[in-house]
C-alpha positions as CSV (number, residue, x, y, z in Angstrom):
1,X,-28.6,9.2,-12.5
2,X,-28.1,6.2,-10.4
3,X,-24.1,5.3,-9.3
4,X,-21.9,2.6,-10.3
5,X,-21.8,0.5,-7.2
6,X,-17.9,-1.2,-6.8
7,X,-17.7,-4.7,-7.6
8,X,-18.3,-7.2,-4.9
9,X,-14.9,-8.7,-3.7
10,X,-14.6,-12.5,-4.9
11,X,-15.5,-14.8,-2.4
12,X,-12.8,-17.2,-0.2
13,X,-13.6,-20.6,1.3
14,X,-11.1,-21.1,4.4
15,X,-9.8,-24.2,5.5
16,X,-8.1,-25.2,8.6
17,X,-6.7,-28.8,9.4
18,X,-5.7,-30.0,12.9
19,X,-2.9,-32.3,12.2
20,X,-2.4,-33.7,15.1
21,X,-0.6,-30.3,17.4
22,X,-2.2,-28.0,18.6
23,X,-2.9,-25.6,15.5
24,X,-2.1,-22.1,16.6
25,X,-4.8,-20.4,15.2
26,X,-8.4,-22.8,15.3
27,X,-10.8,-20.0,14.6
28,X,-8.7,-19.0,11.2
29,X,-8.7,-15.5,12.6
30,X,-5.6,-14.4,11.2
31,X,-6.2,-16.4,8.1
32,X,-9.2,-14.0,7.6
33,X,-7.2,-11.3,7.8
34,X,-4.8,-12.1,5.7
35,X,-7.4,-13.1,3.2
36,X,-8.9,-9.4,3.6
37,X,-5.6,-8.0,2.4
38,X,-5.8,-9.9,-0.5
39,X,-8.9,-8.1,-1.4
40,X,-11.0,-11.5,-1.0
41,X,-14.1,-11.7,1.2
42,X,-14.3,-14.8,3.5
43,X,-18.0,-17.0,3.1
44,X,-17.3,-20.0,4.3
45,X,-15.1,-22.0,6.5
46,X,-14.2,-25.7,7.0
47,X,-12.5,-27.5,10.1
48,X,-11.0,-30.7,10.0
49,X,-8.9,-33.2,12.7
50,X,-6.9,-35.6,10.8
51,X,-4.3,-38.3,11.8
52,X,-2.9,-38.6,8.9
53,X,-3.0,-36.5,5.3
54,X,-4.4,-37.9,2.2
55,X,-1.4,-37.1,-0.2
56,X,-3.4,-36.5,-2.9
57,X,-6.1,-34.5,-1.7
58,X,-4.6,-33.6,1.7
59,X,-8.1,-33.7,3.7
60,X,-9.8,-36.8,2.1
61,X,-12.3,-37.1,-0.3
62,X,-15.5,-37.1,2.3
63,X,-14.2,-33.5,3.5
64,X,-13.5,-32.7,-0.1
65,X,-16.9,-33.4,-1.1
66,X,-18.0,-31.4,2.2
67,X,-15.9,-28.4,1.1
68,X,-16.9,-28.2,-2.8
69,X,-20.4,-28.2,-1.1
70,X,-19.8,-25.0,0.5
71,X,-18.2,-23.4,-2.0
72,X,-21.3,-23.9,-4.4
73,X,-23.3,-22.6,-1.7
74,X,-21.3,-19.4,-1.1
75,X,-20.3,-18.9,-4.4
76,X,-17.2,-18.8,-3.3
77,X,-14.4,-17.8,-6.4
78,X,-11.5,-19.7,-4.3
79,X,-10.4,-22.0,-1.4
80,X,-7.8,-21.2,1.1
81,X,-5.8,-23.5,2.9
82,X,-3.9,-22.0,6.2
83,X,-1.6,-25.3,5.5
84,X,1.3,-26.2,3.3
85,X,-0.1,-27.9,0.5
86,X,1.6,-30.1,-2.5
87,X,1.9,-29.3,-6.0
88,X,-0.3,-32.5,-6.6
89,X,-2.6,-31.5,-3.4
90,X,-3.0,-28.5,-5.5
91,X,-3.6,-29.6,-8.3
92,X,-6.3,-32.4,-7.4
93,X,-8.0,-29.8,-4.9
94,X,-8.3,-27.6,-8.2
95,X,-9.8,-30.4,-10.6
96,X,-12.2,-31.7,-7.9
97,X,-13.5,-28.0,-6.4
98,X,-13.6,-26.2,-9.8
99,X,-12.2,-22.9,-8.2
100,X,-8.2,-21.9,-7.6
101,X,-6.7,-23.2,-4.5
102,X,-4.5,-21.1,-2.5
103,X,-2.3,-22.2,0.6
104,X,-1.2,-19.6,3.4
105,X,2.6,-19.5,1.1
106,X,0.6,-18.4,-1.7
107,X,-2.0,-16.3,0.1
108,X,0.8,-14.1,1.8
109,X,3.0,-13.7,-1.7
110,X,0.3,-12.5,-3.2
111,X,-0.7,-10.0,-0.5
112,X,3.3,-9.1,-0.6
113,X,3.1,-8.6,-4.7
114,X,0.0,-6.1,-4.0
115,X,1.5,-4.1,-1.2
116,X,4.8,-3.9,-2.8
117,X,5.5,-0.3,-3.9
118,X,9.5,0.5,-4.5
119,X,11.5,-0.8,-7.4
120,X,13.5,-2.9,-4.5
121,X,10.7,-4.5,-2.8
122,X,8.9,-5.2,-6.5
123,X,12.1,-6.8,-6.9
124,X,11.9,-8.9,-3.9
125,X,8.4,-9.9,-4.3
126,X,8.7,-11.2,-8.1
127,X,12.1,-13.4,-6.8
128,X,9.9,-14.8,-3.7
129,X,7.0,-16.2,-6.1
130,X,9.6,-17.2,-9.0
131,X,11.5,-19.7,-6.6
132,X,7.8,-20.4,-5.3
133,X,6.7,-21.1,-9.4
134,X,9.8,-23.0,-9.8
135,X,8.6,-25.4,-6.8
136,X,4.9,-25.8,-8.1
137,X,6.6,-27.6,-11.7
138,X,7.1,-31.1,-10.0
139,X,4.6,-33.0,-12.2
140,X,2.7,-29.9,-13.5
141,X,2.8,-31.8,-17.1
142,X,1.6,-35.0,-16.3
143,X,-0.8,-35.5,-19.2
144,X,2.3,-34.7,-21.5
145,X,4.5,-37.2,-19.9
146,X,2.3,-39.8,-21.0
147,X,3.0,-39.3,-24.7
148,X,6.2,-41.2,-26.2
149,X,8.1,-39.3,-28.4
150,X,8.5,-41.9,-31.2
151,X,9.5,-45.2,-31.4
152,X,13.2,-46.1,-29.7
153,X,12.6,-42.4,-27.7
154,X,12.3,-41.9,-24.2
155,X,10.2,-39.2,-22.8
156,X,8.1,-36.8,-24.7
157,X,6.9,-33.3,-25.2
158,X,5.4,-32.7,-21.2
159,X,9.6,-33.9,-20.0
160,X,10.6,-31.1,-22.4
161,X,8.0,-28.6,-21.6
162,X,9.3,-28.7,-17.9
163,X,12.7,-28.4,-18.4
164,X,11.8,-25.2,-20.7
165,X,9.8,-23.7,-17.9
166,X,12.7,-25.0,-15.4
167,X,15.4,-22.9,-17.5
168,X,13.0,-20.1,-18.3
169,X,12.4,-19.6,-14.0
170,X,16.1,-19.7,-13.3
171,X,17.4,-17.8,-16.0
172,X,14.6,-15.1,-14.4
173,X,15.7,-15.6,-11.0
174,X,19.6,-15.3,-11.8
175,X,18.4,-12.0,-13.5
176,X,16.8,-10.8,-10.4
177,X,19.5,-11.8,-8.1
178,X,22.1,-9.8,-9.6
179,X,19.4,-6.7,-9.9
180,X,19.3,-7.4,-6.1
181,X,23.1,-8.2,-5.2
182,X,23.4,-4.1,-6.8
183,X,20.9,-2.6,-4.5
184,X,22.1,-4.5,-1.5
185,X,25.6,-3.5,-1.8
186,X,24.5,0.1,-1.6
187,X,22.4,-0.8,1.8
188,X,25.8,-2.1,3.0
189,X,27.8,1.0,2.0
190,X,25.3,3.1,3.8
191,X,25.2,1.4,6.5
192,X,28.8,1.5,6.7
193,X,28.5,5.1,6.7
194,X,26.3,5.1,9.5
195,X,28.5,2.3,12.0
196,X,31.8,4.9,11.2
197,X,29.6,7.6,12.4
198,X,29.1,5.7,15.4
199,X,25.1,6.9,15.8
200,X,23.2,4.3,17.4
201,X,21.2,2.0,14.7
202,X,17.6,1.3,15.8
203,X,15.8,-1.3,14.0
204,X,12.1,-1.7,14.8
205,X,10.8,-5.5,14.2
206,X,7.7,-7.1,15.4
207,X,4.9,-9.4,14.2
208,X,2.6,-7.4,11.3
209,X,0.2,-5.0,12.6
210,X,1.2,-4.8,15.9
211,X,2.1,-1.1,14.9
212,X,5.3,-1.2,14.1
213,X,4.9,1.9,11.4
214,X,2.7,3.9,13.9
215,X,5.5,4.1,16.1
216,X,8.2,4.7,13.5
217,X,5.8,7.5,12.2
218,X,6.0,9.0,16.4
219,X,9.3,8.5,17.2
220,X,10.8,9.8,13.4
221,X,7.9,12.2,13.0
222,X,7.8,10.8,9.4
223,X,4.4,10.4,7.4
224,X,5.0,6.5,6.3
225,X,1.5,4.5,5.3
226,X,-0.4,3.0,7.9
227,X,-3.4,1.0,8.2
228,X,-5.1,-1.9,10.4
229,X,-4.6,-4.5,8.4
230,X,-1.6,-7.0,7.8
231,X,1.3,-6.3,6.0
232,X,0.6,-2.9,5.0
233,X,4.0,-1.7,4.3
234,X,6.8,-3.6,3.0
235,X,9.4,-0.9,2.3
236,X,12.3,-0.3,5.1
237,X,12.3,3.3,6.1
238,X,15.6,4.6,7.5
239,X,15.3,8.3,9.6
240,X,17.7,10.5,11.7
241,X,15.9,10.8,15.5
242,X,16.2,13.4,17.8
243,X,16.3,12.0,21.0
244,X,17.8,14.7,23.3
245,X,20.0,18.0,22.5
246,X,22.8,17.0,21.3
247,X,21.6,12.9,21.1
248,X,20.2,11.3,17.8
249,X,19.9,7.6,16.7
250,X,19.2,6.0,12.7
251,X,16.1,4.2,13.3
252,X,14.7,1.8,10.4
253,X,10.8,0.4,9.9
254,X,11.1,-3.5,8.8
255,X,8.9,-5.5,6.8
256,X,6.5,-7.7,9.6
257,X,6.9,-10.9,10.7
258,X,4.0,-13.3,10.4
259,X,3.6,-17.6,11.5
260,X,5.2,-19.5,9.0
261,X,6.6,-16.6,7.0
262,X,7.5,-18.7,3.6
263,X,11.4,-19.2,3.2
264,X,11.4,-17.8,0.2
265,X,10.5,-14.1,1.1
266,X,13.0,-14.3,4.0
267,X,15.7,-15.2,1.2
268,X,14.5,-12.6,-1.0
269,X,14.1,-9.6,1.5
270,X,17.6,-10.6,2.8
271,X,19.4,-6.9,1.7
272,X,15.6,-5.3,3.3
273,X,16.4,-7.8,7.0
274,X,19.6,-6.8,7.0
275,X,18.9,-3.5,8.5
276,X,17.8,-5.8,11.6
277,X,21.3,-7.7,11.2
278,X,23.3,-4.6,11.3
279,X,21.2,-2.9,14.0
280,X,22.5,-1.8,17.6
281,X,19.0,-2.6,19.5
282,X,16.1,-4.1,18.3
283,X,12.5,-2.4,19.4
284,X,10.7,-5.4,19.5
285,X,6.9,-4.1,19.0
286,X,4.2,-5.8,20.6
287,X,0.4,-5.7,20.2
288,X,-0.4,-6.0,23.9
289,X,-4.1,-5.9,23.1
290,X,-3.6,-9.3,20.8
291,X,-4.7,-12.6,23.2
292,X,-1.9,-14.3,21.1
293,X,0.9,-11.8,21.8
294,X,3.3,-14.7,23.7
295,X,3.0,-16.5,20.2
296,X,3.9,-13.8,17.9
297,X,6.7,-12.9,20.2
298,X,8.4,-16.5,19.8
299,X,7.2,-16.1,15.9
300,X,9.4,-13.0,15.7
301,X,12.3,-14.6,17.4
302,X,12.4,-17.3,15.1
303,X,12.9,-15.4,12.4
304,X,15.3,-13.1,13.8
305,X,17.3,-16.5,14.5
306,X,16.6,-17.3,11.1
307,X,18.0,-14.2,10.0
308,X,21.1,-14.2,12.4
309,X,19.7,-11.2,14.8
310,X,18.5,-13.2,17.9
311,X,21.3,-12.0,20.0
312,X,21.1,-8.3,19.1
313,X,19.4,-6.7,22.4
314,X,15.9,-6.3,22.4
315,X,13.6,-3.7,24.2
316,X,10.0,-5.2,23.9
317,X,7.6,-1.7,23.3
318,X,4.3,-3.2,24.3
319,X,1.9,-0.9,22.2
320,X,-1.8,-0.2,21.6
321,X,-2.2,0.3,25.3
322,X,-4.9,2.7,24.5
323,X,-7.1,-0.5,23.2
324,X,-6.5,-2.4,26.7
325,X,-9.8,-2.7,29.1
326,X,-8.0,-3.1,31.8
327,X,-3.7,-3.5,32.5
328,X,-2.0,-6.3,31.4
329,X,-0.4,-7.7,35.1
330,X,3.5,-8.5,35.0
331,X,2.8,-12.4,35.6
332,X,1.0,-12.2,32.2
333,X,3.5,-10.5,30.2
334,X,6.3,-12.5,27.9
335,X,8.8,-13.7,29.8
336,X,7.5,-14.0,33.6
337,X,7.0,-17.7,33.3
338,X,10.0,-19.0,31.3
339,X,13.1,-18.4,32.8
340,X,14.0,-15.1,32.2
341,X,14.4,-13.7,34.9
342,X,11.6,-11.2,36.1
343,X,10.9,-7.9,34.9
344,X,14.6,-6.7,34.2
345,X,16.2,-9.4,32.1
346,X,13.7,-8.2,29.1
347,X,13.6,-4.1,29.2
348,X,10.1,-3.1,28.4
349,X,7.5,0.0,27.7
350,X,4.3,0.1,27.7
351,X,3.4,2.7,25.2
352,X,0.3,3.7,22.3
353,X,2.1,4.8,19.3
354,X,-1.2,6.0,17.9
355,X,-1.6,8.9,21.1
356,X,2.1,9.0,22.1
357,X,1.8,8.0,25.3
358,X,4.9,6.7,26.7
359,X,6.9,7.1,23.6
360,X,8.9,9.9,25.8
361,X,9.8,7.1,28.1
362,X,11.5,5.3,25.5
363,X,12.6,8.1,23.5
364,X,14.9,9.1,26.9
365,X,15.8,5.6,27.6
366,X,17.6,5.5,24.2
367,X,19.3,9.0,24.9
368,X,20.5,7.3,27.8
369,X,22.2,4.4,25.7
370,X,23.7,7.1,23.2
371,X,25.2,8.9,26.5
372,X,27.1,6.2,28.3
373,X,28.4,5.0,24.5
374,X,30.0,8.7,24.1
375,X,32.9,7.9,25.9
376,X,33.9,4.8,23.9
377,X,36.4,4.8,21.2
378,X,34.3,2.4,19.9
379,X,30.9,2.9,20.9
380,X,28.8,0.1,21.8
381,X,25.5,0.3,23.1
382,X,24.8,-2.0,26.2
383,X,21.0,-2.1,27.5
């Protein structure tokens, strides 16, 4: 009796355009990945260098003609774009290629909407690609808006059909918010709760995968999910830590940062980033292994600026050490080149959440914190 074999996963064209700066990814590595966690499997991939962007097809008919090639030859079920991309870019990509057209917004909603798993972050994920919907309308009815509505009228059926969909999205989205503003006003009681108690509030942040849930998983001795791949939780986890006798901090697992991490999930998963507003320290985790880690690092910090946490204190917890060939010297590590100040002026761990080592290091550095806080009426935590 022979098996039923699983289904091949549909097929992804990538697509990477040099506009002009340097683009921070050229071999569409992480663009890979993040296709992967879609459940798509990469065939194909196109590279292009262009001055100046055709605004309707965004890389020109001659590459377009190049790219639909490819995709016939791969069979390829969609084409990813790791650039922002028009509604009408979009939408004339679509009629020319025959297949759906994603950009990296898109791409990393839709790997958010699979990954999401409580009722809040379901929540979160459905507001994100509603304001995302509501932005893809502009024009979306064209070949309505050419028909009159009668003689003496103005506009026609496509003018209404838009504002119908317009009201439907915001009515939705008002909905939401509100469902939202509830939970989030709970978040702010608890936490609350947990500044009167004066415990030291850890929030762990870092650029996805780097291991960010590995190491809450160590340090909290919780059983949270973890794989290798990007964005594979999205749910903050809060959890009492012992640190020494008598010494325990509230530590919290954030969603991960990623390069150009769409506006719209940073709005949404405002009551979820809060955590990393609120927090005492931040432990900034860093894949040390990861050639790019510099880059993620500044990607991280520009969020937490977005956010309003770039001047909470920071301990960077350089992690997967147990991947490394060979150390990582000082004079390459974040920091030694641009100002800060040598080794001290950024406190820093090398650990591997996955074997522990180190995590005793940091574990007693933040027993330390909680000790010279004791004596304050109001404690405050100073690295």
């Amino acid at each position: 009796m022979s098996q039923t074999r699983p289904e091949a996963a549909p097929g992804a064209v990538l697509v990477g355009v040099d506009t002009g700066q340097p683009h921070p990814d050229s071999t569409l590595g992480e663009l890979r990945e993040l296709a992967l966690s879609a459940g798509l499997l990469p065939s194909a991939s196109l590279w292009s260098a262009r001055r100046r962007l055709d605004p309707a097809l965004y890389i020109g008919s001659g590459k377009v003609a190049e790219l639909k090639q490819q995709v016939l030859d791969s069979q390829a079920s969609c084409v990813l774009f790791d650039n922002p991309l028009s509604p009408v870019q979009q939408r004339n990509l679509e009629r020319e290629l025959g297949v759906s057209v994603w950009d990296r917004t898109a791409l990393i909603l839709e790997i958010f909407a699979r990954r999401a798993r409580s009722g809040e972050g379901k929540l979160q994920v459905e507001l994100a690609r509603l304001r995302h919907a509501a932005t893809r309308l502009v024009r979306g009815w064209t070949h309505l808006e050419r028909q009159q509505g009668g003689i003496g009228l103005r506009g026609g059926p496509g003018e209404k059909q838009i504002e119908l969909d317009r009201r439907m999205l915001e009515d939705k989205i008002k909905i939401l918010q509100v469902r939202l503003h509830k939970l989030e006003r709970q978040r702010s009681t608890q936490r609350r709760a947990r500044a009167r108690a004066g415990q030291l509030r850890v929030s762990i942040v870092g650029y996805t995968n780097a291991g960010k849930s590995t190491l809450f998983n160590a340090l909290t001795h919780a059983h949270g999910y973890v794989a290798d791949q990007l964005f594979a939780t999205l749910d903050t986890t809060t959890r009492r830590v012992f640190l020494a006798p008598g010494s325990f901090a509230v530590v919290s697992d954030t969603v991960g940062f990623i390069r150009d991490l769409p506006h719209s999930l940073v709005d949404a998963f405002k009551a979820t980033l809060d955590e990393t507003v609120e927090a005492d320290v931040l432990l900034h985790v860093v894949d040390l292994s990861n050639e790019q880690r510099e880059q993620q690092i500044e990607q991280v910090n520009s969020v937490l600026a977005e956010i309003g946490a770039k001047d909470i204190p920071q301990i960077l917890i350089y992690n997967k050490i147990d991947k490394l060939q060979a150390p990582v010297p000082f004079t390459d590590r974040y920091g030694a080149h641009a100002g800060f100040g040598g080794r001290d002026s950024i406190k820093s761990f090398d650990v591997s959440a996955l074997t522990g080592a180190g995590l005793d290091t940091v574990r007693a550095y933040l027993a330390g914190l909680v000790a010279r806080s004791e004596a304050d009426t109001n404690p405050t935590f100073h690295i």
